[in-house]
matplotlib code that plots the C-alpha trace (Angstrom):
import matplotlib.pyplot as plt

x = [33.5, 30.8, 33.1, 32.0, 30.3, 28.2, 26.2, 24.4, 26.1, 23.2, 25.1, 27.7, 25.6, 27.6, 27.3, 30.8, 32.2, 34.1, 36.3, 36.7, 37.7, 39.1, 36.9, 37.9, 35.7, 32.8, 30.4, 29.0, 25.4, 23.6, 19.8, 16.7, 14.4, 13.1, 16.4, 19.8, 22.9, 25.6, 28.6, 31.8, 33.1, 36.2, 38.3, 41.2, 44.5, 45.9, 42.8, 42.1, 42.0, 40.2, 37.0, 35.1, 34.1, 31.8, 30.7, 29.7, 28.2, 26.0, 24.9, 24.2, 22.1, 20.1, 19.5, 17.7, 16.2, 14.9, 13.7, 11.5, 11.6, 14.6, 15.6, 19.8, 21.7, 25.4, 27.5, 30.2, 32.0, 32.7, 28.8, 28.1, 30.2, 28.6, 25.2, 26.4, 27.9, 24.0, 21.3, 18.9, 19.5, 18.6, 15.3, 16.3, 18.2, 16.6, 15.3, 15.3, 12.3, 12.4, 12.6]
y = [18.7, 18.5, 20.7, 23.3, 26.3, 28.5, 31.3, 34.2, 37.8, 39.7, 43.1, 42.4, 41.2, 38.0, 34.1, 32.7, 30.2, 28.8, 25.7, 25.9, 29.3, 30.3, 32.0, 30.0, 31.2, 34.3, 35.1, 38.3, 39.8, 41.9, 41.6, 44.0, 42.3, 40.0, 39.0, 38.2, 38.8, 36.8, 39.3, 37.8, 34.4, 34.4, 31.7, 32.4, 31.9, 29.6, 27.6, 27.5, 24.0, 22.3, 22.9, 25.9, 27.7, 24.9, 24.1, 27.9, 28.6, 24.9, 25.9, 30.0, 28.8, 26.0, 28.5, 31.0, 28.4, 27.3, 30.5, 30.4, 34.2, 35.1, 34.8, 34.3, 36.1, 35.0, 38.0, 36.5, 33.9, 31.2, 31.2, 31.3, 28.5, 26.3, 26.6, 25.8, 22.7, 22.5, 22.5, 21.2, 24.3, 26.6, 27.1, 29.6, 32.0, 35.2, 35.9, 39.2, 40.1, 40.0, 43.3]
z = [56.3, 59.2, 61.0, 59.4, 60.9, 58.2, 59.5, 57.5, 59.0, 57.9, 59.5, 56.8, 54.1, 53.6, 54.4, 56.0, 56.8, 59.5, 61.0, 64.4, 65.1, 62.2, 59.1, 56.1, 53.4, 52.8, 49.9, 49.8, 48.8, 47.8, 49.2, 47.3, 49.0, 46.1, 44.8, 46.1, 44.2, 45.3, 44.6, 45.7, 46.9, 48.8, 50.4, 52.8, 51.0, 53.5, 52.6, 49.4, 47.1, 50.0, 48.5, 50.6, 48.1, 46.5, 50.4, 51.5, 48.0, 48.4, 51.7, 51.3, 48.1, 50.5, 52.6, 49.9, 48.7, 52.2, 52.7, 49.6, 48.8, 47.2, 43.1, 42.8, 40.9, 40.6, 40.2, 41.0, 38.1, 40.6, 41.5, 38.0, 37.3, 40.4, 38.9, 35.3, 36.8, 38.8, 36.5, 38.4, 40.8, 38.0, 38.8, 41.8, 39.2, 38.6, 35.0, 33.4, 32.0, 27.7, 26.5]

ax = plt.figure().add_subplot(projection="3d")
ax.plot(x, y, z, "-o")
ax.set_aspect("equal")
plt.show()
């Protein structure tokens, strides 16, 4: 998959993802400024079961996590499920204060 093209459209508010010239994947977000919420993965029908959903979730989280100043919070169930399956990763989650 090193192929692959991911870019951050900030304009859009969404990470994609790309081979060659054609867009294969997003996830969309949601960005407050201290945390993200990841709201919606999406894969191109004609491309889905190859596996770009777990690759463009992977990178976009790298990337916040790169950044260093961003919490994630997974909206969306298949980012959910990508950290439950990632527990080491969980530090970056946003935590809701006890009330």
């Amino acid at each position: 998959m090193s192929d692959l093209l991911f870019a951050d459209d900030k304009s859009a508010s969404r990470f994609t993802l790309h081979r060659g010239d054609d867009l294969v994947s997003v996830l969309d977000y949601r960005d407050d400024g201290r945390t993200i919420a990841l709201t919606r993965a999406f894969t191109i029908p004609t491309y889905r079961g190859h596996g770009y959903a777990a690759v463009i979730t992977e990178r976009a989280v790298d990337a916040i996590e790169a950044a260093g100043d961003r919490e994630i919070l997974p909206v969306c169930w298949y980012v959910g499920e990508w950290f439950d399956a990632r527990p080491e990763r969980a530090g970056l989650l946003h935590r809701r204060p006890a009330s």
